[in-house]
C-alpha positions as CSV (number, residue, x, y, z in Angstrom):
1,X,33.8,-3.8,94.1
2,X,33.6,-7.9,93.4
3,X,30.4,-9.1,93.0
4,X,28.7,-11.5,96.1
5,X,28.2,-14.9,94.3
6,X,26.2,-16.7,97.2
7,X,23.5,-13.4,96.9
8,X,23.7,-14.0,93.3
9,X,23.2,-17.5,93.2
10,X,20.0,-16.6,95.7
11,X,18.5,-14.2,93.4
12,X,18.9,-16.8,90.4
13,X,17.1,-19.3,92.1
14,X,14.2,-17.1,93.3
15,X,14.5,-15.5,89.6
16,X,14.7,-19.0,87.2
17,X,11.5,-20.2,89.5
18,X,9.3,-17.3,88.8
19,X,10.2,-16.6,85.3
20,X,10.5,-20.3,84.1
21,X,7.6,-21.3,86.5
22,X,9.4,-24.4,87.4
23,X,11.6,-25.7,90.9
24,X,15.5,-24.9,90.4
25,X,17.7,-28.1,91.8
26,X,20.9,-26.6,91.9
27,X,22.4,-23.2,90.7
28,X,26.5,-23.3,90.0
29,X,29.0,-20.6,88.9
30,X,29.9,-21.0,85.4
31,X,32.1,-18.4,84.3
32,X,32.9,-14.1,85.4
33,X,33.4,-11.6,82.8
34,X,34.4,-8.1,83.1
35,X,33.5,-5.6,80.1
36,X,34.1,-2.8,79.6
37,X,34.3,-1.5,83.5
38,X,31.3,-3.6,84.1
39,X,31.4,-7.3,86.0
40,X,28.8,-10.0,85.4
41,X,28.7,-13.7,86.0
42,X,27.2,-16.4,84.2
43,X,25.2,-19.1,86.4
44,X,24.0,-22.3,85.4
45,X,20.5,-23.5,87.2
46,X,19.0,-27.0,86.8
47,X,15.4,-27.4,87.0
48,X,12.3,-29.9,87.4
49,X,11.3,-28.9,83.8
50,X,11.1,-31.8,81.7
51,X,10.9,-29.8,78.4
52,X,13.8,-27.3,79.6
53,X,15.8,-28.3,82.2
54,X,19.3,-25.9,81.9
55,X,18.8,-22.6,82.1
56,X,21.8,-20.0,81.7
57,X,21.2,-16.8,84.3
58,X,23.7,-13.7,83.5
59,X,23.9,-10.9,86.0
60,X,25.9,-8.6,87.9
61,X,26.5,-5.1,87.0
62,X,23.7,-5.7,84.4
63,X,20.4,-6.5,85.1
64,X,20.0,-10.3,85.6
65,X,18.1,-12.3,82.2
66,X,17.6,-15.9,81.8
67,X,18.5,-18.1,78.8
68,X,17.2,-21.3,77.8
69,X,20.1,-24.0,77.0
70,X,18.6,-25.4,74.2
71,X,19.0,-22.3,72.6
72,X,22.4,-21.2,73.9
73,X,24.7,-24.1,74.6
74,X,28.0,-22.2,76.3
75,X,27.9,-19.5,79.3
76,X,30.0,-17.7,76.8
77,X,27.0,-17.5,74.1
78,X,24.8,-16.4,76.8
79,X,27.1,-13.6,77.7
80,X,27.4,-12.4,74.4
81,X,23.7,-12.5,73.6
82,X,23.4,-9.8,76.8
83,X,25.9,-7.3,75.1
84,X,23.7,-6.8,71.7
């Protein structure tokens, strides 16, 4: 079953502004990756933060985590940091 990307980009937003503690701008899709049998997405979410603006949010079939871009500059890295 393909994933809903507006319900994701919703739980993103509500997710990036109570775990960052900040107000989310804009959320866009940034890349889809299936593995093994599993989909996620990666979602990029701009923010008010002065000191970390870019967040990364993965999700999907796994449970949705947050990543700083500071720290992890392509959606790709972000993925790959879920799998380990």
């Amino acid at each position: 079953m393909a994933l809903n990307i507006k319900e994701l980009v919703k739980r993103a937003k509500e997710y990036v502004e109570l775990e960052a503690q900040t107000t989310v701008t804009s959320v866009g899709f940034a890349e889809r990756f299936h593995l093994f049998g599993r989909e996620d997405v990666v979602l990029s979410v701009s923010t008010t933060d002065k000191e970390e603006p870019g967040w990364w949010v993965v999700g999907g079939s796994t449970p949705m985590n947050l990543y700083a871009k500071s720290h992890f500059h392509t959606a790709d890295e972000a993925f790959r940091y879920t799998q380990v």
